[in-house]
C-alpha positions as a Markdown table, in Angstrom:
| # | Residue | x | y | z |
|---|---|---|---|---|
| 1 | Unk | 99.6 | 136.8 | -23.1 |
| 2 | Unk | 99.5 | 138.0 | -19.5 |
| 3 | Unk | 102.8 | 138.4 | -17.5 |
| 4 | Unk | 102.4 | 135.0 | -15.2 |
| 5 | Unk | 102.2 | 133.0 | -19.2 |
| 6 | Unk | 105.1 | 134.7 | -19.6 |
| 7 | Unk | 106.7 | 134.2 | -16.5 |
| 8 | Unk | 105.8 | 129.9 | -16.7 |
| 9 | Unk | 107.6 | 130.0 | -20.5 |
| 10 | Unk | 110.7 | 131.8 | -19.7 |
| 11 | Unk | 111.3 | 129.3 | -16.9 |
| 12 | Unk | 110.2 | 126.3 | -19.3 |
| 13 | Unk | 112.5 | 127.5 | -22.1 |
| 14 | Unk | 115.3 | 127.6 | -19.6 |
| 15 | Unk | 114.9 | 124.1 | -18.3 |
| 16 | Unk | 116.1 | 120.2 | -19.5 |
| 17 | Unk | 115.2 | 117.1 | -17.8 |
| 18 | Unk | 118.5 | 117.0 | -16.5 |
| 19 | Unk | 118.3 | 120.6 | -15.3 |
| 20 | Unk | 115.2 | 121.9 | -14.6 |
| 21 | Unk | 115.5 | 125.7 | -14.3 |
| 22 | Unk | 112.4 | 125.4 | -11.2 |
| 23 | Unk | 114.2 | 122.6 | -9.2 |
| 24 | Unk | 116.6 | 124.8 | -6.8 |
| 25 | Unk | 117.8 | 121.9 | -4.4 |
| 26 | Unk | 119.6 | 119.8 | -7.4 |
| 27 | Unk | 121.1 | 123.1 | -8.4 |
| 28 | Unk | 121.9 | 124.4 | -5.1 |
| 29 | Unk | 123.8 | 120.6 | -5.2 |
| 30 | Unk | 124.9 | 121.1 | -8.3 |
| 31 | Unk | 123.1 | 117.5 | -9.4 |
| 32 | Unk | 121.2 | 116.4 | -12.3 |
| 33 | Unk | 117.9 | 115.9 | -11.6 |
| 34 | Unk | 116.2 | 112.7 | -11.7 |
| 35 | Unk | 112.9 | 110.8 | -11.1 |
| 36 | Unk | 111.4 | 113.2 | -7.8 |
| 37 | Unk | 108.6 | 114.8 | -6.1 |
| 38 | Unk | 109.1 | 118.5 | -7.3 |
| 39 | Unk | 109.1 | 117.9 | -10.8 |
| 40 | Unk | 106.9 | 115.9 | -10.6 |
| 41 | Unk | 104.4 | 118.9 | -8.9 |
| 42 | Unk | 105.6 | 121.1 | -11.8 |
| 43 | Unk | 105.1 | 118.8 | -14.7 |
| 44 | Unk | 101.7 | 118.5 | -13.4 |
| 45 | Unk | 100.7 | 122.1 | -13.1 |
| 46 | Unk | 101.9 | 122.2 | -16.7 |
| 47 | Unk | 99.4 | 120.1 | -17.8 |
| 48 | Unk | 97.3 | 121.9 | -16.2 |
| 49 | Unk | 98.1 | 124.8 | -18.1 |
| 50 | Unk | 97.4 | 122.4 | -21.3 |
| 51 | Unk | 94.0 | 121.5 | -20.2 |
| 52 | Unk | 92.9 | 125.4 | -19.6 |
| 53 | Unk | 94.5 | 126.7 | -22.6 |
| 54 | Unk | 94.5 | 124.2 | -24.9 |
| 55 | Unk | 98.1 | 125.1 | -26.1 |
| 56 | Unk | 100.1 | 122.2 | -27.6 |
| 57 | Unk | 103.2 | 123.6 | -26.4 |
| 58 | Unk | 102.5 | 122.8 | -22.8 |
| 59 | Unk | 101.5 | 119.2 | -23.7 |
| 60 | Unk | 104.4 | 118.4 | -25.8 |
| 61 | Unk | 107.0 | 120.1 | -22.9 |
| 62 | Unk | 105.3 | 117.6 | -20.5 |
| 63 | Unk | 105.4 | 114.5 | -22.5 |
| 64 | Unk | 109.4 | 115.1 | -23.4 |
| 65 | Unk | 109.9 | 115.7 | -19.9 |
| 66 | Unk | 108.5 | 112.5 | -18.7 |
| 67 | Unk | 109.1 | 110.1 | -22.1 |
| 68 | Unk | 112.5 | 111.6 | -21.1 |
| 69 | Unk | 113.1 | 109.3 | -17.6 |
| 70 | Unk | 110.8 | 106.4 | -18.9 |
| 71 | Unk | 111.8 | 103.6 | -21.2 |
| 72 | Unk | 110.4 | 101.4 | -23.0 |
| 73 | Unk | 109.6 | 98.9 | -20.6 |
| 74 | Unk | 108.2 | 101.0 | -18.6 |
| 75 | Unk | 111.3 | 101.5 | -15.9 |
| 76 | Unk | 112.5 | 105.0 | -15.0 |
| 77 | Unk | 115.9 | 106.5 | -15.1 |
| 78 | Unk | 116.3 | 108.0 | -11.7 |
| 79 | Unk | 113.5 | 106.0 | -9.7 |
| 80 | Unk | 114.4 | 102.8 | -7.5 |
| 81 | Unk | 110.9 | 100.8 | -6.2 |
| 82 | Unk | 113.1 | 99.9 | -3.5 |
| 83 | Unk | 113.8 | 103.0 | -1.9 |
| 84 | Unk | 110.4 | 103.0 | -0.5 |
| 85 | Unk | 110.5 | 106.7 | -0.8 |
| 86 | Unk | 107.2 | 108.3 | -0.4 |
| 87 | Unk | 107.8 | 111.3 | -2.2 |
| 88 | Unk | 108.8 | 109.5 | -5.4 |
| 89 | Unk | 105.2 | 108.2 | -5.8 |
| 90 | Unk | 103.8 | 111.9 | -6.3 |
| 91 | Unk | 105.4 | 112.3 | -10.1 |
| 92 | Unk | 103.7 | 108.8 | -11.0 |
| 93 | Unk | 100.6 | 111.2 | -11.2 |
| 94 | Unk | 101.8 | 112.9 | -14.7 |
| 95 | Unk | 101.7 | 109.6 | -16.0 |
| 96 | Unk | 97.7 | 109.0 | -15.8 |
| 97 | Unk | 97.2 | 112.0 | -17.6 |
| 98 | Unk | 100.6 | 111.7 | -20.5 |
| 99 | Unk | 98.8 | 108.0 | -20.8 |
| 100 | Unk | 95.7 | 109.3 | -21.8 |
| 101 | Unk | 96.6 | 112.2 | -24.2 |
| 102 | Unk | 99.7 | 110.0 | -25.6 |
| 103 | Unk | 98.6 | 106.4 | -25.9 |
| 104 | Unk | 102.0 | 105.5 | -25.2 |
| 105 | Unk | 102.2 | 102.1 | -23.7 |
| 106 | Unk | 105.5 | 102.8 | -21.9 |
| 107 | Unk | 103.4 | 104.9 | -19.4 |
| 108 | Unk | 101.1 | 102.7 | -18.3 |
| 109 | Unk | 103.8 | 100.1 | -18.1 |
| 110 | Unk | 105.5 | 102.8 | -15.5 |
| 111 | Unk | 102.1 | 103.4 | -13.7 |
| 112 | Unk | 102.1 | 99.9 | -12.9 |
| 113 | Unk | 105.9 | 100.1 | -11.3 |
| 114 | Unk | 105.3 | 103.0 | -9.2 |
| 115 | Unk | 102.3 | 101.2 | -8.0 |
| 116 | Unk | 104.8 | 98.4 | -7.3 |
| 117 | Unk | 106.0 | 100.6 | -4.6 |
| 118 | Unk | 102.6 | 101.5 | -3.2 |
| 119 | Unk | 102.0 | 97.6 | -2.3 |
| 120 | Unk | 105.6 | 97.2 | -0.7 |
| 121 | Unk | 105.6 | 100.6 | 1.7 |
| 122 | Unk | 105.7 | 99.6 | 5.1 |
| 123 | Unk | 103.3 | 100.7 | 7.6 |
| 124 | Unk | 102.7 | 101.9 | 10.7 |
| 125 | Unk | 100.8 | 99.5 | 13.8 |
| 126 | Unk | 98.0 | 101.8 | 12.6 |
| 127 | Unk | 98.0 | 100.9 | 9.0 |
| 128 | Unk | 99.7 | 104.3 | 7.3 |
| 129 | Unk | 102.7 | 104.2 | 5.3 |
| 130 | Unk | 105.6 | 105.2 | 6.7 |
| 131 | Unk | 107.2 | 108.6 | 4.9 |
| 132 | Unk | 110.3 | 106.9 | 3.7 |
| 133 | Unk | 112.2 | 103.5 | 4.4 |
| 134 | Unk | 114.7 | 105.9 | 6.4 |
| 135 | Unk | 111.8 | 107.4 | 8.5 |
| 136 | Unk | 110.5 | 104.3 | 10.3 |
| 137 | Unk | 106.9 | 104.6 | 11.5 |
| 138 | Unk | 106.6 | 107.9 | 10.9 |
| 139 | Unk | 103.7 | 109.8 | 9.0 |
| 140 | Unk | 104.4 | 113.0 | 7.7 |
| 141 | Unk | 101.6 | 115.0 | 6.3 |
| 142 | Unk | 103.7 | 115.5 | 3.0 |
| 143 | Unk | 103.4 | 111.8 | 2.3 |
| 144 | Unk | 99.2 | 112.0 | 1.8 |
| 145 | Unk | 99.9 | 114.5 | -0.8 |
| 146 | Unk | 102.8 | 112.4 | -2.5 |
| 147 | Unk | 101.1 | 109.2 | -2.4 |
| 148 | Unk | 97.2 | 109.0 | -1.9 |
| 149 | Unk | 95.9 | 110.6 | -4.8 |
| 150 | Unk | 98.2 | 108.0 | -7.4 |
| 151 | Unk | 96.8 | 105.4 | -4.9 |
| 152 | Unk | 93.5 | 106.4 | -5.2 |
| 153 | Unk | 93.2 | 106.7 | -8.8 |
| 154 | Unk | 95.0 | 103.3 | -9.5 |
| 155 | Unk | 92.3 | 101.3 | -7.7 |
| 156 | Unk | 89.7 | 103.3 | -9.4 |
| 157 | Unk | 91.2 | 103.1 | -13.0 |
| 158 | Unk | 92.6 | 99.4 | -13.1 |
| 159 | Unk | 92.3 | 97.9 | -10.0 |
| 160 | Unk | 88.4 | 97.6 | -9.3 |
| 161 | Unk | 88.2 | 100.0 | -6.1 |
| 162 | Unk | 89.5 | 96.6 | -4.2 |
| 163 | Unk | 91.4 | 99.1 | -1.7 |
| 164 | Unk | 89.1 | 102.1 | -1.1 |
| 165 | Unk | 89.0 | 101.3 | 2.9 |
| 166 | Unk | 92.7 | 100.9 | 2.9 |
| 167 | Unk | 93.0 | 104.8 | 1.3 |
| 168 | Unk | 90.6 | 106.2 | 3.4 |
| 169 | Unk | 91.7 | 105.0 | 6.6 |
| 170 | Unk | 94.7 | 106.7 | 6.3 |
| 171 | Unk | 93.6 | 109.6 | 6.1 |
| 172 | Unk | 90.9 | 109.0 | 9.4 |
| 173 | Unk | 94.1 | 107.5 | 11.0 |
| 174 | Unk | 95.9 | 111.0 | 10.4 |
| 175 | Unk | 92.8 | 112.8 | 11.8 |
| 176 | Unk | 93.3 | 110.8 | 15.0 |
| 177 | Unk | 97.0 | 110.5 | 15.4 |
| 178 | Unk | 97.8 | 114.4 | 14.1 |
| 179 | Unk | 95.0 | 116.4 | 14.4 |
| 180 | Unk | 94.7 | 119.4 | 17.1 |
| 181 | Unk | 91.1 | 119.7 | 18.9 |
| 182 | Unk | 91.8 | 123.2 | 19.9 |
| 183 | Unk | 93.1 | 125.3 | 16.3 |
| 184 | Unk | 91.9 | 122.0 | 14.2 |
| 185 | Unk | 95.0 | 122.4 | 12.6 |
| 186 | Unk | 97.2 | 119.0 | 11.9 |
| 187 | Unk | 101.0 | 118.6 | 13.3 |
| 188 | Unk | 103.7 | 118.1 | 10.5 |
| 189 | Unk | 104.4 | 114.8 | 11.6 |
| 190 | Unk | 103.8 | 112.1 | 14.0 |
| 191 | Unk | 106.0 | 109.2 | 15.1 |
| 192 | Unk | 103.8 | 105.9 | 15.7 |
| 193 | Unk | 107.3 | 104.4 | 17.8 |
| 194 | Unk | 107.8 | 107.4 | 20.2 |
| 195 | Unk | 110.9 | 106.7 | 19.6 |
| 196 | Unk | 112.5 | 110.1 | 17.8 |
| 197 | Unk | 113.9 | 112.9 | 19.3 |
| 198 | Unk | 112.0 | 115.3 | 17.8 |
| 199 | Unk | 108.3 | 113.6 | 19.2 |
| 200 | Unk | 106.5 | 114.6 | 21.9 |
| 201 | Unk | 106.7 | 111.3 | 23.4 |
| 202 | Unk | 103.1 | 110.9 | 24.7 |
| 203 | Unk | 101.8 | 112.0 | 21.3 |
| 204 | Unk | 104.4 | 110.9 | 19.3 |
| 205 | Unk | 103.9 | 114.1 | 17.4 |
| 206 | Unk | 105.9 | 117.2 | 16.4 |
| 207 | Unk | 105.8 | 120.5 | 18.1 |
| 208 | Unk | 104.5 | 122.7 | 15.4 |
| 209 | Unk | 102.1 | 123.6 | 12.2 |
| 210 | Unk | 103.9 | 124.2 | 9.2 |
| 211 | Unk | 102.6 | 125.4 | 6.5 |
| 212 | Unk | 103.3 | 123.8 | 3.5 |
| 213 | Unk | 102.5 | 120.6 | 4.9 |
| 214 | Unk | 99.0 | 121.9 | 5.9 |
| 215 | Unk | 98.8 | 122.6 | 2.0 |
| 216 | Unk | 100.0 | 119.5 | 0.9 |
| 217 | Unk | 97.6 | 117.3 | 3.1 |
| 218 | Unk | 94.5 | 119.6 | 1.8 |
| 219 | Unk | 95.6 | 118.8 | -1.8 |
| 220 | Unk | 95.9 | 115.8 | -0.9 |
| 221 | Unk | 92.5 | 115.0 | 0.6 |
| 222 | Unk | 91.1 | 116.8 | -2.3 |
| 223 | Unk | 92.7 | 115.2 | -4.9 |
| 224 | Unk | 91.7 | 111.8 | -3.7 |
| 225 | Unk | 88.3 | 112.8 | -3.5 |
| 226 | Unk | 88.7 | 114.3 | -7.3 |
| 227 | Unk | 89.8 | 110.8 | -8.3 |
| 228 | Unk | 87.3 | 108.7 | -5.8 |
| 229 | Unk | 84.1 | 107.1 | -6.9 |
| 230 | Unk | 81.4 | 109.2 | -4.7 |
| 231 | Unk | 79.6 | 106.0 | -4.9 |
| 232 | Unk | 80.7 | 104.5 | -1.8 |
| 233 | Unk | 79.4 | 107.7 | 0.2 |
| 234 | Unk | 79.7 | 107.4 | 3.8 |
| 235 | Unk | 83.9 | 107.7 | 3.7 |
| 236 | Unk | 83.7 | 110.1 | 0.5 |
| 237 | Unk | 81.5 | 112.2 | 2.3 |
| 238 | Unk | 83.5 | 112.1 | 5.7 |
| 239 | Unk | 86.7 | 112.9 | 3.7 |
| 240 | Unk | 84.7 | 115.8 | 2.5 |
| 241 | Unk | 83.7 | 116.8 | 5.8 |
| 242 | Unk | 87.5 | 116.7 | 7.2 |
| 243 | Unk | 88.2 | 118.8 | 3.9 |
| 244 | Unk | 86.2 | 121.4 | 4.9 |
| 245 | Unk | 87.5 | 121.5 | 8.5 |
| 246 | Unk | 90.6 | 122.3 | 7.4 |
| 247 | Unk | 89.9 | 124.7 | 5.2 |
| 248 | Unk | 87.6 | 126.4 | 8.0 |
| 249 | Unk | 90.4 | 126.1 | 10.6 |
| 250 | Unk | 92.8 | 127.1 | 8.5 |
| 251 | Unk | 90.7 | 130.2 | 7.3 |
| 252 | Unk | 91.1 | 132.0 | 10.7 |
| 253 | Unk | 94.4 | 132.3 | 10.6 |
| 254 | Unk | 94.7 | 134.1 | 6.9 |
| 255 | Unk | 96.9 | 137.2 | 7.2 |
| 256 | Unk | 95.1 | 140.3 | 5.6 |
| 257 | Unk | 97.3 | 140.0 | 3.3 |
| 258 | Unk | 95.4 | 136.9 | 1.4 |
| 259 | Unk | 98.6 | 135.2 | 2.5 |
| 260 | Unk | 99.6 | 132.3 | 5.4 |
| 261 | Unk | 102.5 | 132.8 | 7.8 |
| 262 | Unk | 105.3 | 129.8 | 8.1 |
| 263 | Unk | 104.1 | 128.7 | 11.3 |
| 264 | Unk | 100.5 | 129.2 | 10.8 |
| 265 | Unk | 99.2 | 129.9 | 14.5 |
| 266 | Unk | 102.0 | 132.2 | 15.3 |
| 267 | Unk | 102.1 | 135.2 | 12.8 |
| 268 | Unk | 104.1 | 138.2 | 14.2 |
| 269 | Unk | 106.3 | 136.0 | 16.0 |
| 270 | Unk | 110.1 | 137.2 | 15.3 |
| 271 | Unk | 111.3 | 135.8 | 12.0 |
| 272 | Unk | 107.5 | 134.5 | 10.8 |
| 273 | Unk | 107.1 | 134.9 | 7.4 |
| 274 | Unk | 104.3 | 135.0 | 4.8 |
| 275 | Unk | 105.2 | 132.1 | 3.0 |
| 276 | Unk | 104.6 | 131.1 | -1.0 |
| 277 | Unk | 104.1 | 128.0 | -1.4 |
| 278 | Unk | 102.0 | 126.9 | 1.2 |
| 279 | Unk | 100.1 | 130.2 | 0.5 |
| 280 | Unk | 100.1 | 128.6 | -3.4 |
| 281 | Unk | 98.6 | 125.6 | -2.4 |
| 282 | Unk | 95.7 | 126.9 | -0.4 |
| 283 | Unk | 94.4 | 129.2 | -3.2 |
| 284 | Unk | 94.1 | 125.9 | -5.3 |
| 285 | Unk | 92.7 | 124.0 | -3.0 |
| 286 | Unk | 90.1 | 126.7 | -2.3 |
| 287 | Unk | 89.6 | 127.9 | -5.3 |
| 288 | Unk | 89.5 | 124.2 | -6.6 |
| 289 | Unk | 87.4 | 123.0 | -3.6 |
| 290 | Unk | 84.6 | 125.5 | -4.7 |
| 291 | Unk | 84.7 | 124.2 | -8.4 |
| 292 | Unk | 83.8 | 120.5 | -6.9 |
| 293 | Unk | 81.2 | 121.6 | -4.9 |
| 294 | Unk | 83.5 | 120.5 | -1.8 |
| 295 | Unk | 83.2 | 124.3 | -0.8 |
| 296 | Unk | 80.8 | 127.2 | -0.2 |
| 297 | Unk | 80.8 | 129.1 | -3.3 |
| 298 | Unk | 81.4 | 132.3 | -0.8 |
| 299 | Unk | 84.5 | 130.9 | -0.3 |
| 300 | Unk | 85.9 | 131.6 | -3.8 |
| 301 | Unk | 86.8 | 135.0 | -2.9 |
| 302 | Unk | 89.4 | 133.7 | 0.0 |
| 303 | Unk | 91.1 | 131.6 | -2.7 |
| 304 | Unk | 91.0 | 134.7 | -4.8 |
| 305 | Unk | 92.7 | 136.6 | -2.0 |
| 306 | Unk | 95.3 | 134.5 | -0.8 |
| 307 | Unk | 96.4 | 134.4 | -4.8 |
| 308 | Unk | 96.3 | 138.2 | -5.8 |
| 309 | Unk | 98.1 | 138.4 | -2.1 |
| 310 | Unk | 101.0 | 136.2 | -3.6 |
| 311 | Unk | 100.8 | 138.3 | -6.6 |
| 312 | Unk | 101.1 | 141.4 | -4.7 |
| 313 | Unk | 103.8 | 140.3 | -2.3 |
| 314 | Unk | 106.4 | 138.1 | -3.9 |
| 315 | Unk | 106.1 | 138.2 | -7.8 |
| 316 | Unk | 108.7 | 140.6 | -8.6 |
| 317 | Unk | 110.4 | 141.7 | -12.3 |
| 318 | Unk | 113.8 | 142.1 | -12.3 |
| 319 | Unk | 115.4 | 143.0 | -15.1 |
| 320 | Unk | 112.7 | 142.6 | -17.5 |
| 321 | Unk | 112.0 | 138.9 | -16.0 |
| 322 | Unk | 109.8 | 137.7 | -13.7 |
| 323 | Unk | 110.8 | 135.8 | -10.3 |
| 324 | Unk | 108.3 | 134.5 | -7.7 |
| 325 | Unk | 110.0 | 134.9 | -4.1 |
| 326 | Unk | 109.1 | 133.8 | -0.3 |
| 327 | Unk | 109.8 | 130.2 | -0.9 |
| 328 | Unk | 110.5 | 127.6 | 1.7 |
| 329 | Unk | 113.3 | 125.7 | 0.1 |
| 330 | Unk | 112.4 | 122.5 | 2.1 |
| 331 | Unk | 111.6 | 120.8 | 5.9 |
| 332 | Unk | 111.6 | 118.4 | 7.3 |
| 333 | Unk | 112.6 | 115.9 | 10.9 |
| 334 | Unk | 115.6 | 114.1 | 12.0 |
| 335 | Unk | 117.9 | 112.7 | 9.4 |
| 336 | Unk | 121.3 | 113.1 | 9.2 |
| 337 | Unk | 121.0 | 116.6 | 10.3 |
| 338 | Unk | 118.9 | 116.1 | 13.5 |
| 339 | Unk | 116.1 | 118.4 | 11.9 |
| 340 | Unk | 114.5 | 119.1 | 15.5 |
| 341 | Unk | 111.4 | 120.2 | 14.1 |
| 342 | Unk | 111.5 | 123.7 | 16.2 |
| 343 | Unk | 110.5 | 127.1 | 15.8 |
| 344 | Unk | 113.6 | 128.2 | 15.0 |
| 345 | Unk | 114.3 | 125.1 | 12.9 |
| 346 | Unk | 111.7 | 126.2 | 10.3 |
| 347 | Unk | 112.8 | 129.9 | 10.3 |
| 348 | Unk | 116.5 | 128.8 | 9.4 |
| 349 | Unk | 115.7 | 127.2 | 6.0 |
| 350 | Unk | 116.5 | 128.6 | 3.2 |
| 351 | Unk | 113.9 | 131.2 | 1.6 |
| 352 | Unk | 114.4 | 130.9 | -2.4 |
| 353 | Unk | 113.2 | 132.0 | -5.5 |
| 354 | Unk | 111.7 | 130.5 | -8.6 |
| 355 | Unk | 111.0 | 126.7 | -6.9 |
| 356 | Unk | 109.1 | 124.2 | -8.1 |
| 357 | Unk | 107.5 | 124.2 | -4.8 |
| 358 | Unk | 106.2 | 127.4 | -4.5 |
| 359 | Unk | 105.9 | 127.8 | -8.5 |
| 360 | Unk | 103.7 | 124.4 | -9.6 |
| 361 | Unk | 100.9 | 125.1 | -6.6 |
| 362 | Unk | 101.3 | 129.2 | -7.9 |
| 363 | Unk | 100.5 | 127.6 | -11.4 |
| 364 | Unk | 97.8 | 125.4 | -10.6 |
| 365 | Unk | 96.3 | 128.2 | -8.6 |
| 366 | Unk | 96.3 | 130.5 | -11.7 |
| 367 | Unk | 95.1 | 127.6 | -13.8 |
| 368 | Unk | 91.8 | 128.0 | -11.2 |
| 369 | Unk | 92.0 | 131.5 | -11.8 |
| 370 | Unk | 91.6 | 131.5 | -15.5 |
| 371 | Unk | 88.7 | 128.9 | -15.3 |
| 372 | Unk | 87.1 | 131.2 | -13.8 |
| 373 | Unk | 87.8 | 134.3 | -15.9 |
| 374 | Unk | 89.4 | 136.4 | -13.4 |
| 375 | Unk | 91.4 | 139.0 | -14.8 |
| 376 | Unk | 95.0 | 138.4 | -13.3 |
């Protein structure tokens, strides 16, 4: 077994439900965990790791996890519809798949509640959901990762395709509200009122790039298109097209390191780091991007890079255990603590080990790895 197997079952074998060993903000808290976003990106890289390897163990670690939080009528310890929280829509995901493998009823019954949610979120003049109930009219790039994929393969599994138009308009909507002409990068956020302190208040949108939120929004636009009908071609093949300009945009500003800096455009700037889990994410969606054809195949070796890079830079031993490093612990704007969405603001959050964030994109970039038989 090669070290990085290794490194994803020591932190399984340390980790309940209740206490994941990967989830560093509800132990930094000291909380239980419950029904959320970062689980919910682990639990789906580990069935990831099931569907590569073929190894029961990873399956059966899953499904406890989940079965865990949902009962028998479908409901979920931890998860309240009316929340309108965008982020608890992304673990919904895991449910799809633990349906399929399972059969268990209970998780369809709980696919159908989280797309409960989906149909109340309320929405921006332009038609996008806002991030969270608390974060009125606002779009966050974040939220097309959490959301949009579940969405998309909802209407495709049970609900006849009936809102395809409403899907991909949010994303267009996002390349006209957030997008930047000149890097072609996208803006973490952008406020459709004006009205927060942290918007540029012509624009309505945030001052910088951040990373992780340029990963998320190119998983997100290709997982949608993994779980999209191609048949209704001219907006599958436009989300393509956006797809690739990211990637492309995003591309000129890889460090020689294979890795991304925290602020993307403004490597070398004091405090910049090469950052994991944004880093994480865009090997996957490369290296992912190339296996669907969305890609050049020429491109597989930037995927490669940016993952060896991580590899290289932040996956340490320590004391005969492994630890992956240079993760942002989280960002975000406004809320109680006025997040102002500055420079400095994203250098002053925490940098941590071993989370979920950094750790399930790591994973599900190694799980593109193997399938293509690269030696690790």
């Amino acid at each position: 077994m090669d070290v990085i197997e290794k490194y994803i079952d020591e932190l399984l074998e340390k980790s309940t439900p209740d206490r994941p060993a990967w989830n560093i903000e509800a132990i930094l808290q000291g909380k239980k965990s419950t029904w959320n976003y970062i689980d919910g990106c682990m639990i789906k890289a580990v069935l990831e790791m099931y569907s590569i390897t073929g190894d029961k163990k990873y399956l059966d670690f899953a499904d406890h996890f989940i079965d865990y939080r949902v009962r028998e009528d479908g409901t979920i310890d931890g998860y309240n519809v009316e929340e309108l929280n965008i982020d608890n829509v992304n673990a919904g995901k895991t449910l799809f798949e633990l349906y399929d493998l399972t059969g268990k009823e209970k998780y369809r019954k709980a696919i159908d509640l989280v797309y409960s949610q989906v149909q109340k979120m309320p929405r921006t003049k332009e038609g996008n959901f806002w991030h969270k109930n608390i974060y009125p009219n606002q779009v966050w790039l974040d939220g097309l990762y959490m959301c949009q994929p579940f969405y998309m393969e909802y209407e495709t599994r049970f609900n006849d395709k009936k809102n395809y138009q409403d899907i991909y308009g949010q994303f267009f909507n996002v390349v006209k509200h957030m997008r930047d002409t000149e890097t072609g990068l996208y803006y973490h956020a952008y406020d459709s009122s004006r009205e927060m302190f942290w918007c540029d208040k012509v624009t309505g949108l945030s001052q910088h790039f951040w990373l992780r939120a340029l990963g998320w929004y190119s998983m997100a636009l290709l997982d949608t298109l993994d779980k999209a009908d191609p048949s209704d071609a001219e907006p599958y093949e436009k989300m393509k097209e956006i797809f690739r300009d990211l990637i492309d945009s995003l591309l000129k500003y890889q460090d020689e390191s294979g890795m991304w800096y925290q602020i993307v455009n403004l490597g070398g700037m004091d405090k910049n780091y090469l950052e994991t889990s944004g880093s994480a994410i865009l090997s996957y969606a490369i290296l992912k991007g190339v296996r669907l054809g969305f890609l050049p195949q020429s491109y597989e070796a930037y995927g490669e890079k940016a993952f060896r890079g991580i590899c290289k830079t932040y996956l340490n031993v320590e004391e005969g255990h492994m630890s992956l490093g240079g993760i942002c612990l989280v960002a975000g704007l406004g809320g109680k603590d006025r997040r102002s969405g500055m420079y400095d603001y994203y250098m002053s959050e925490p940098i941590v080990k071993d989370d979920a964030k950094g750790v399930g994109p790591f994973l599900l970039a190694y799980t593109e790895m193997r399938r293509l038989n690269k030696e690790i």
